[in-house]
VOPA-94481 format. One record per residue: residue number from 1; residue in three letters; x, y, z of N, C-alpha, C in turn. Coordinates in nm, 4 decimals. Example, Ala and Ser with C-alpha at 12.3 -4.5 7.8 and 13.67 -1.06 7.14 Angstrom:
BEGIN
+-----+------+----------+----------+----------+----------+----------+----------+----------+----------+----------+
| seq | type |    neast |   nnorth |      nup |   caeast |  canorth |     caup |    ceast |   cnorth |      cup |
+-----+------+----------+----------+----------+----------+----------+----------+----------+----------+----------+
|   1 |  ALA |   1.3190 |  -0.5690 |   0.7800 |   1.2300 |  -0.4500 |   0.7800 |   1.3200 |  -0.3300 |   0.7800 |
|   2 |  SER |   1.2850 |  -0.2250 |   0.7080 |   1.3670 |  -0.1060 |   0.7140 |   1.2900 |   0.0030 |   0.7870 |
+-----+------+----------+----------+----------+----------+----------+----------+----------+----------+----------+
***
This chain:
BEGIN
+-----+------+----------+----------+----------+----------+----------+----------+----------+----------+----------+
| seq | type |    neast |   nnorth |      nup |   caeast |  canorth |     caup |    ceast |   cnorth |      cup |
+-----+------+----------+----------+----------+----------+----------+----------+----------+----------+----------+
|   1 |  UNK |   0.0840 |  -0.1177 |   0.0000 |   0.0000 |   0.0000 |   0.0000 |   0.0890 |   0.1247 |   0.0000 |
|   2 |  UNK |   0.0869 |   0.2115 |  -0.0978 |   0.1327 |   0.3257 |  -0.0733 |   0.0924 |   0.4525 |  -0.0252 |
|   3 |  UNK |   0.1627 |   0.5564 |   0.0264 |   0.1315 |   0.6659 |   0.0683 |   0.1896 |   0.7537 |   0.0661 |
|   4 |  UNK |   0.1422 |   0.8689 |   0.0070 |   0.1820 |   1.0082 |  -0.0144 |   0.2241 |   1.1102 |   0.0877 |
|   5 |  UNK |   0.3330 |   1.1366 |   0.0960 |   0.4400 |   1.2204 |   0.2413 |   0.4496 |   1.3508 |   0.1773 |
|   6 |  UNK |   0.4344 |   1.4515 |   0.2509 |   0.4962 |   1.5829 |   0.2026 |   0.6352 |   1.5803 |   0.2657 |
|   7 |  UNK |   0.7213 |   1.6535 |   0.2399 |   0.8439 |   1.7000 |   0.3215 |   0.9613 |   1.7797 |   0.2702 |
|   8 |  UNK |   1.0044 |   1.8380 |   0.2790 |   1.1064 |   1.9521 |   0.2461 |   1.2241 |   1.8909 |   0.2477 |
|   9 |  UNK |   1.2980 |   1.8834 |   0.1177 |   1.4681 |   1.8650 |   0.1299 |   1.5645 |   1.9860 |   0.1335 |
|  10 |  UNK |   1.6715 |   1.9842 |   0.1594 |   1.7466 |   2.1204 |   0.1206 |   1.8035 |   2.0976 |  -0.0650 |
|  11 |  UNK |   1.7735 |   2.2172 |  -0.1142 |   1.8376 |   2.2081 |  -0.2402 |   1.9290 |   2.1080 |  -0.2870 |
|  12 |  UNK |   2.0296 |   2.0944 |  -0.2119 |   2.1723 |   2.0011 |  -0.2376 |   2.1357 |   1.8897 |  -0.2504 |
|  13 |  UNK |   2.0047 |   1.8784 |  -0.1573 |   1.9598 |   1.7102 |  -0.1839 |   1.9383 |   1.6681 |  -0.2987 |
|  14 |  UNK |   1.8025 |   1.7690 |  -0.3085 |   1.7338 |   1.7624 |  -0.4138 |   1.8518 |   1.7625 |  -0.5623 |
|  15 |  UNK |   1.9552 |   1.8291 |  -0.5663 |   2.0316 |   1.8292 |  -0.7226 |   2.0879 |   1.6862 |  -0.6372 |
|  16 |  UNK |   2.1393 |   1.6630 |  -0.5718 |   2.2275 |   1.5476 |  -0.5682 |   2.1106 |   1.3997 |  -0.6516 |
|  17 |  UNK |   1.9962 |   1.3840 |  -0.5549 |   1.8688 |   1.3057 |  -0.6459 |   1.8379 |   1.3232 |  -0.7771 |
|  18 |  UNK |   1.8650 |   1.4416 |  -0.8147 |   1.8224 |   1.4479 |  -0.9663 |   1.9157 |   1.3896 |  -1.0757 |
|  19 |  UNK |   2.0801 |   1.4115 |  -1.0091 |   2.2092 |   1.3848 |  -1.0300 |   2.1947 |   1.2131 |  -1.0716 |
|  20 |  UNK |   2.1980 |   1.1857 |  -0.9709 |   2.2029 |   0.9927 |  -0.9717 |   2.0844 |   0.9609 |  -0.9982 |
|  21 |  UNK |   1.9763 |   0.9976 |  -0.9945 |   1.8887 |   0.9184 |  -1.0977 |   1.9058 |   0.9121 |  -1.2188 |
|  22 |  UNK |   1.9615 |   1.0499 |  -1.2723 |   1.9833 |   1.0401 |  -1.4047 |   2.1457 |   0.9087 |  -1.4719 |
|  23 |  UNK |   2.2240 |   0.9305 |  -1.3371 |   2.3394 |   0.8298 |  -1.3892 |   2.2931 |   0.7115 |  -1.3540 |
|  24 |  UNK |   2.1801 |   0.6740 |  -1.2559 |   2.1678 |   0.5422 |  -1.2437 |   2.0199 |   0.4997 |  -1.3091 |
|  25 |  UNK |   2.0065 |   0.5953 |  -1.4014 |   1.9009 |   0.5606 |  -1.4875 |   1.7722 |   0.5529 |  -1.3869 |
|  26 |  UNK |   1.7155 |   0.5701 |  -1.2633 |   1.6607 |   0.5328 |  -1.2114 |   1.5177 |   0.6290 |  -1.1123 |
|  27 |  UNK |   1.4086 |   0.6141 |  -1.1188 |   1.3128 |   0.7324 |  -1.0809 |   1.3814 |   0.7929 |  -0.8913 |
|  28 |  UNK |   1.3290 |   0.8947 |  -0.8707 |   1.4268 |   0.9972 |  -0.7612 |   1.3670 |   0.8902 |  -0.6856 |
|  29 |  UNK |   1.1805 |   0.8412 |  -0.6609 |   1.1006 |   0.8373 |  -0.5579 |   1.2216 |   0.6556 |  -0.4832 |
|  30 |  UNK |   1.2618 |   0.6110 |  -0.6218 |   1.3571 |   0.4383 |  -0.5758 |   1.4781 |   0.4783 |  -0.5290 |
|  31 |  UNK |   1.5242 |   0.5827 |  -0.5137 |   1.6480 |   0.6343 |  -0.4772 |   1.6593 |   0.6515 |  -0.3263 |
|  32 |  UNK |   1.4992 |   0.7106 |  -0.3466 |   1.4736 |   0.7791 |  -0.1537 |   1.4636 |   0.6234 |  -0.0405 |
|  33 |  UNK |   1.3450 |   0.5487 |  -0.1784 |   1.3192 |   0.4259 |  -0.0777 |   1.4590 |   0.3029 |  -0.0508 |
|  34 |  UNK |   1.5359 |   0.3163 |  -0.1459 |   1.7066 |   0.2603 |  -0.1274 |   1.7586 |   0.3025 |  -0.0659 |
|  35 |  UNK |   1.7652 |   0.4656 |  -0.0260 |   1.8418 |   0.4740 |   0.0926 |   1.7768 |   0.4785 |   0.2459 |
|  36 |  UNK |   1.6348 |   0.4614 |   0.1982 |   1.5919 |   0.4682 |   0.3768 |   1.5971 |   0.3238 |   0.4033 |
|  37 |  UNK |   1.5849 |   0.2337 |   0.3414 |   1.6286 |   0.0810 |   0.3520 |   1.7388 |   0.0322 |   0.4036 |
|  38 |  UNK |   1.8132 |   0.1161 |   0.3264 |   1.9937 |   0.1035 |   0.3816 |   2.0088 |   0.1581 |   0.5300 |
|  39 |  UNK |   1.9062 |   0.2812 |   0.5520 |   1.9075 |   0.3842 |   0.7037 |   1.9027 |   0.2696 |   0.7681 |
|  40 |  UNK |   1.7708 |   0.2378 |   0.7820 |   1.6886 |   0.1573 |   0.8367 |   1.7016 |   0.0118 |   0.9290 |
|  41 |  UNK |   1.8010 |  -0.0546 |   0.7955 |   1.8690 |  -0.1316 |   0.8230 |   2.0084 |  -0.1352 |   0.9194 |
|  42 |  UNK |   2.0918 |  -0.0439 |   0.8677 |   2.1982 |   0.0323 |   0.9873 |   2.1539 |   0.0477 |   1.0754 |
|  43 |  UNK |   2.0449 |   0.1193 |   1.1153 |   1.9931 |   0.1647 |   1.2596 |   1.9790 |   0.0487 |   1.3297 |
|  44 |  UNK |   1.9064 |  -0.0292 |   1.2619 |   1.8531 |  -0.1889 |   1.2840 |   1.9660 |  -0.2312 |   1.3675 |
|  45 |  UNK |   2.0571 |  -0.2774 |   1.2932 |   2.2176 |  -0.3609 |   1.3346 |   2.1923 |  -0.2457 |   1.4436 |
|  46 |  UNK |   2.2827 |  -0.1083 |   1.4665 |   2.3008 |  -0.0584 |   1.5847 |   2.2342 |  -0.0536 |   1.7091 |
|  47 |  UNK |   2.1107 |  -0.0417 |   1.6953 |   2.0092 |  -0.0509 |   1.8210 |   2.0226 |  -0.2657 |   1.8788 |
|  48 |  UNK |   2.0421 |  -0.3313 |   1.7860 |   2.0621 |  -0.4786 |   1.8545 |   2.2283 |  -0.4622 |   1.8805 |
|  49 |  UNK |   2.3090 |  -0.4141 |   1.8629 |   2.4458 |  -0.4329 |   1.8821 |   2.4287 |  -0.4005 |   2.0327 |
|  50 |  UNK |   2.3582 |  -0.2599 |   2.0742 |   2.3100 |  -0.1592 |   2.1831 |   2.2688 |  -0.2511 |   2.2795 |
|  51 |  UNK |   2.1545 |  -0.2908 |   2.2159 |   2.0722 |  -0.4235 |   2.3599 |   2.1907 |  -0.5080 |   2.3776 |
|  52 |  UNK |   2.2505 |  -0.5697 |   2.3176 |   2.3607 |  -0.6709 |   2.3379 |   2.4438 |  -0.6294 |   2.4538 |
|  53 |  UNK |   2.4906 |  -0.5148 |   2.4137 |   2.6094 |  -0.4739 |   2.4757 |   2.5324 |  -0.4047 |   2.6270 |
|  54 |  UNK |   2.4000 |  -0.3809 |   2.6159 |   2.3438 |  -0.3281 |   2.7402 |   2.2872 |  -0.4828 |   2.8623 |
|  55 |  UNK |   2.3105 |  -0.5757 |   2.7900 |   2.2456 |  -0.6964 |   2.8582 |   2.4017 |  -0.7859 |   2.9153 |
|  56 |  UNK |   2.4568 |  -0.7415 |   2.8062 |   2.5841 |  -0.8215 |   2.8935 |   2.6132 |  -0.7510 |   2.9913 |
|  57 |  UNK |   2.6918 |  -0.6099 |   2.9897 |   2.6965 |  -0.5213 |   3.0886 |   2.6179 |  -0.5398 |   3.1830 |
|  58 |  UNK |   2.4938 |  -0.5686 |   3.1842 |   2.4114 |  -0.5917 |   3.3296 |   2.4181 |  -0.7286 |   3.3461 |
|  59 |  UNK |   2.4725 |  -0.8506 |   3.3038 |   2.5428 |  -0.9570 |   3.3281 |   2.6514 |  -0.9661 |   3.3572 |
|  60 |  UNK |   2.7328 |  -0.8885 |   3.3032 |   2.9008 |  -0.9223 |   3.3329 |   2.9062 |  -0.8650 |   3.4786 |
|  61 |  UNK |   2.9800 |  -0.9603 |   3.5610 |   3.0444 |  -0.8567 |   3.6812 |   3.1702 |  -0.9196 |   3.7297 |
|  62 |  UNK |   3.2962 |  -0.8318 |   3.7520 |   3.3708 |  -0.9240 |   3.8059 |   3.4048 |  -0.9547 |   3.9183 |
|  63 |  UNK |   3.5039 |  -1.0238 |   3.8973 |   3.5180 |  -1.1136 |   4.0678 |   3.4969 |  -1.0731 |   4.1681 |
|  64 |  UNK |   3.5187 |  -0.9600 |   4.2530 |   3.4383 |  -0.8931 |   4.3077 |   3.3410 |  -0.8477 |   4.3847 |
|  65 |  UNK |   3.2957 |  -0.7603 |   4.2372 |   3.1313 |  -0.7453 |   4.2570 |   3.0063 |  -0.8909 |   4.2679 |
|  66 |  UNK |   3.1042 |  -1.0210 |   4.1960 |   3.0187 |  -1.1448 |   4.1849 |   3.0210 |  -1.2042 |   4.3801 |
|  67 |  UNK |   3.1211 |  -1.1768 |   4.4470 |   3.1402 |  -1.2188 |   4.5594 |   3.1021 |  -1.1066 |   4.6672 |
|  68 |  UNK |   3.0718 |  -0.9942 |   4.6299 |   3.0050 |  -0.8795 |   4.7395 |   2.9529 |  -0.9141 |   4.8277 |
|  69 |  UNK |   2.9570 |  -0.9106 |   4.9479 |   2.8678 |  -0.9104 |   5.0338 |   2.8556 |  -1.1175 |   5.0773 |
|  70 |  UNK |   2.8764 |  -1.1861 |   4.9998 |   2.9092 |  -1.3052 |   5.0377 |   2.9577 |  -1.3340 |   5.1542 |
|  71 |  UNK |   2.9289 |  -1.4114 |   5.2499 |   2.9859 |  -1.4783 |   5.3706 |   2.9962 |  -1.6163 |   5.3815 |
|  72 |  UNK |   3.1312 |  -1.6417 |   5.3442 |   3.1431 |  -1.8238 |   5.3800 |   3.1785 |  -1.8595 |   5.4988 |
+-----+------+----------+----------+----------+----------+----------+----------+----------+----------+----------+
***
């Protein structure tokens, strides 16, 4: 299903889109949706790299902090 967005680019964008569609033969609107795919996807990877690294961190502890307060 598609849907129609308004939104404002800055000029530079806009010639840079007009630029590579024309060298990659290709309409501006597949240009926009290729690179928010590519965003999208990056963000993707970074936000799970994030949880990863936020779940070990609240797992990891060392020797230590794993024995705090312990009494044998």
């Amino acid at each position: 299903m598609e849907h129609r967005i308004n939104f404002i680019l800055k000029p530079s964008t806009i010639e840079n889109l007009q630029v590579y569609a024309e060298i990659l033969d290709k309409e501006m609107s597949l240009l926009i949706e290729e690179a928010l795919e590519g965003y999208f996807s990056e963000i993707q990877k970074q936000l799970l790299e994030k949880n990863m690294a936020d779940e070990n961190a609240m797992t990891s502890l060392d020797y230590e902090e794993f024995w705090e307060g312990v009494e044998l």
